[in-house]
C-alpha positions in Angstrom: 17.7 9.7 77.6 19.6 6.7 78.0 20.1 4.5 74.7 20.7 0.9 75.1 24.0 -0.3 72.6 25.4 -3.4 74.1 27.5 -5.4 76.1 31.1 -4.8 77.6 32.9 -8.0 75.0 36.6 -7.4 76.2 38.4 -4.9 77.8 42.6 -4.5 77.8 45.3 -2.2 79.1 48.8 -1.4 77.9 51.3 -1.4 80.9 54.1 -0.1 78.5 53.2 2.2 75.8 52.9 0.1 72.2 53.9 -3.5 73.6 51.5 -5.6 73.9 48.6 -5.9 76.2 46.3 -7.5 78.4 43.3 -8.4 78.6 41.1 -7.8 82.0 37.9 -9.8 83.6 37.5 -6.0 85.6 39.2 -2.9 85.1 38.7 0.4 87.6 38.6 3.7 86.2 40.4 6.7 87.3 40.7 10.0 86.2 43.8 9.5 84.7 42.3 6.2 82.2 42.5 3.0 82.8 44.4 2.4 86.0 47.5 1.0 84.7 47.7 1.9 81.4 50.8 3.0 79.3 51.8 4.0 82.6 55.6 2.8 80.7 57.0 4.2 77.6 60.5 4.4 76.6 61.8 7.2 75.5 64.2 8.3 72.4 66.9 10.0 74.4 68.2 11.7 71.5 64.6 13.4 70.3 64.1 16.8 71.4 60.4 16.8 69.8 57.1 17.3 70.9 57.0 12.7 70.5 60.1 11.2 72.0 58.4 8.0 72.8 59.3 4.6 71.2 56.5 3.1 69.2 55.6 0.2 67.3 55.4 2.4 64.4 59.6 3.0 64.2 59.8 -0.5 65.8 57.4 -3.2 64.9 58.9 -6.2 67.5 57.6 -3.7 70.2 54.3 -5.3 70.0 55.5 -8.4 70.8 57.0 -8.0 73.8 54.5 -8.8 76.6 54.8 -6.9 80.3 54.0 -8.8 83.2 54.0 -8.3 87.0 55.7 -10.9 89.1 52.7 -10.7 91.4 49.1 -10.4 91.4 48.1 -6.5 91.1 51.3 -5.0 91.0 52.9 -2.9 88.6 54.9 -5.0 85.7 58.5 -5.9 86.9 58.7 -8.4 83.7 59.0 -8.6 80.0 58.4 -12.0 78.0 60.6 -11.6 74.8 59.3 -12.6 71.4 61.7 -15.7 71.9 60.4 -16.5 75.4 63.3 -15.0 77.2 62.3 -13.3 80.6 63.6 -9.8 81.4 63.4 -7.6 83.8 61.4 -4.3 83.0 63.9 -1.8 84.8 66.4 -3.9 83.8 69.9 -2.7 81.6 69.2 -6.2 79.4 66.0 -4.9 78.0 66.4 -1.7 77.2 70.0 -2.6 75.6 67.9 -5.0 73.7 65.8 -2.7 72.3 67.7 -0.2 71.5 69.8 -2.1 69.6 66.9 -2.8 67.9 65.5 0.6 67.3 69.0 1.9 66.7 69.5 4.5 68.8 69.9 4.9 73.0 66.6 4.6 74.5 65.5 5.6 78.5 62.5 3.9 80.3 60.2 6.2 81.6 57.0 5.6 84.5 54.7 8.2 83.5 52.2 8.6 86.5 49.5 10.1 84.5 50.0 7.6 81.5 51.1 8.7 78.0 48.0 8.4 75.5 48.4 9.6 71.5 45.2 11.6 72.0 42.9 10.6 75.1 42.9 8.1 77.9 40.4 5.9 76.8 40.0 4.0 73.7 36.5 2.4 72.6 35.6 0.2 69.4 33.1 -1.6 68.6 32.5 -5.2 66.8 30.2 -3.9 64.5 33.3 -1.6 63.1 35.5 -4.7 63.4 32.8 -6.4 61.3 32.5 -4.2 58.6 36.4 -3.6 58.0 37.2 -7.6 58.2 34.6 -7.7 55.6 36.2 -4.6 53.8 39.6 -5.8 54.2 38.6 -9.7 52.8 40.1 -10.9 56.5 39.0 -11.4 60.1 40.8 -9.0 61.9 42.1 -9.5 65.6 40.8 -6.3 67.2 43.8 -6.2 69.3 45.1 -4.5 65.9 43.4 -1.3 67.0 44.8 -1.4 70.3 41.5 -0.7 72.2 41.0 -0.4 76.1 37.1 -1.4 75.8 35.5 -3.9 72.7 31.7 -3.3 72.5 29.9 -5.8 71.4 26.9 -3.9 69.5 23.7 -5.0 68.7 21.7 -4.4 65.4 18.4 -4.7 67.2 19.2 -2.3 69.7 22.0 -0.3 68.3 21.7 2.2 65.3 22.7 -0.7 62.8 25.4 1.9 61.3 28.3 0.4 60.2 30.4 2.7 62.2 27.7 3.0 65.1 30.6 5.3 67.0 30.8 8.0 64.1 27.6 9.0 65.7 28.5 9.1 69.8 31.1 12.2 69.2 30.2 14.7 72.0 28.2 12.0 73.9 28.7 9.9 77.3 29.0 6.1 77.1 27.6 4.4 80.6 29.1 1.5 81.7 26.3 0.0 83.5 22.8 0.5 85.1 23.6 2.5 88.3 23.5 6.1 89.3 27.2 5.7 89.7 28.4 3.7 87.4 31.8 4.5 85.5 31.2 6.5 82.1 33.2 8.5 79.2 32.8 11.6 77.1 33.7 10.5 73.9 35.2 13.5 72.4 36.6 12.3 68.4 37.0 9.3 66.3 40.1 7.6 66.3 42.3 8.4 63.7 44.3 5.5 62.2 47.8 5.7 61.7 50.2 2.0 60.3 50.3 0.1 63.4 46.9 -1.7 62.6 48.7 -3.3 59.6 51.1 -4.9 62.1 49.4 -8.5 63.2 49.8 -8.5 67.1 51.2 -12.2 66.9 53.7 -12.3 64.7 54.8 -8.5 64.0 54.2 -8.9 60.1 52.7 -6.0 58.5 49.5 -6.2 56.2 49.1 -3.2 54.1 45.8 -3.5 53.3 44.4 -3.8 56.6 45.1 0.4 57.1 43.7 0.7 53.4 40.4 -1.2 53.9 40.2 1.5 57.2 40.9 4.4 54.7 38.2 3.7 52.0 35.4 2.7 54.6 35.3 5.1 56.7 37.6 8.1 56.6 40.6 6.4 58.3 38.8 6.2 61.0 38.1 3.1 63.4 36.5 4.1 66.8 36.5 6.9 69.1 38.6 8.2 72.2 37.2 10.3 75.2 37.9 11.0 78.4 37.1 10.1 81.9 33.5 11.4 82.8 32.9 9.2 85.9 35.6 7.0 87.7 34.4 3.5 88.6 34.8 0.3 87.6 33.9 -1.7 83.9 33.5 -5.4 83.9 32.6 -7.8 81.2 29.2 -8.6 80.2 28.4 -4.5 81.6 25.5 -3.2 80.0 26.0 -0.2 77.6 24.4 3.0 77.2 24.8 6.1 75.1 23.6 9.1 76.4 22.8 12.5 74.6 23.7 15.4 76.8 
């Protein structure tokens, strides 16, 4: 049975793995995520591990570096710098830049199937975003949590939890009314780690933002799943949990 639990609020992909993102009117789909997304990473040449990719975790200015493509619906070609500076995204200036920065020789990488932490899509809801701004005495910009698709719940219709996503583990999300329409399994809750303390403007960490996360709710703050249907999401979608 289809459940009603809200509205497609916002919805944002990350051309280059833990820089910042962008927000989309429509996004499309694929098997592989959202087309687009963290299709870029750049990579620790010197790290032989199982996680050689440079994130916002060992480098907080990574977040404020904001891709761009030079033309509509293309790949990104660009970077805007913190300081406004313009550079190009294959380009020996950037990733000099950076890994002066970081410290240590850096390669980028295009990753045709994307380079995700856990799955390809990521899902919160405002209700969570709610309930932790209140837990953590601030409003908090939900581009902390780096989501590709902000729900915007509904007590009247939704389950009134508040961590309404703790209970759609092993469930599909709908995006949409139609036979056809685009959907994910959601397959685990999304495990925190410090980057939410980092505010996306400014690069300043917040301890207490990952601490308020902790104590509420497990460390926990949404879930990520996986391509069940390819199609397309758009803003204002209709929502609906189903149980399979």
């Amino acid at each position: 049975m289809n459940h009603l639990i809200g509205t497609v609020q916002a919805l944002y992909r990350y051309p280059v793995k833990s820089m910042a993102g962008e927000a989309l009117q429509t996004a499309t789909l694929g098997w592989h995520g959202m087309e687009g997304d963290r299709r870029f990473a750049f990579r620790r040449v010197a790290e032989t591990g199982g996680f050689p990719w440079l994130s916002a975790g060992r480098l907080p200015a990574l977040i404020r570096y904001q891709p761009y493509a030079s033309s509509a619906g293309s790949s990104p070609t660009h970077v805007r710098t913190p300081d406004g500076r313009e550079l190009e995204l294959h380009g020996a200036a950037l990733c000099d830049e950076l890994a002066a920065l970081h410290g240590a020789e850096l390669q980028l990488m295009h990753l045709k199937h994307g380079m995700f932490d856990e799955a390809p899509l990521a899902l919160i809801t405002t209700e969570t975003l709610g309930t932790l701004s209140t837990k953590a005495g601030t409003v908090l910009d939900v581009r902390r949590f780096r989501p590709n698709i902000l729900l915007a719940t509904n007590l009247a219709i939704g389950s009134g939890a508040p961590f309404p996503e703790n209970d759609w583990i092993g469930k599909l999300i709908v995006f949409g009314e139609t036979d056809d329409a685009a959907a994910m399994n959601v397959t685990q809750r999304d495990v925190r780690c410090a980057m939410v303390n980092l505010d996306p403007e400014t690069g300043v960490a917040t301890p207490g933002i990952l601490k308020a996360v902790v104590q509420a709710n497990e460390n926990c703050a949404g879930v990520y799943g996986g391509v069940f249907r390819t199609g397309k999401i758009s803003l204002g979608d209709r929502v609906f949990v189903v149980d399979v």
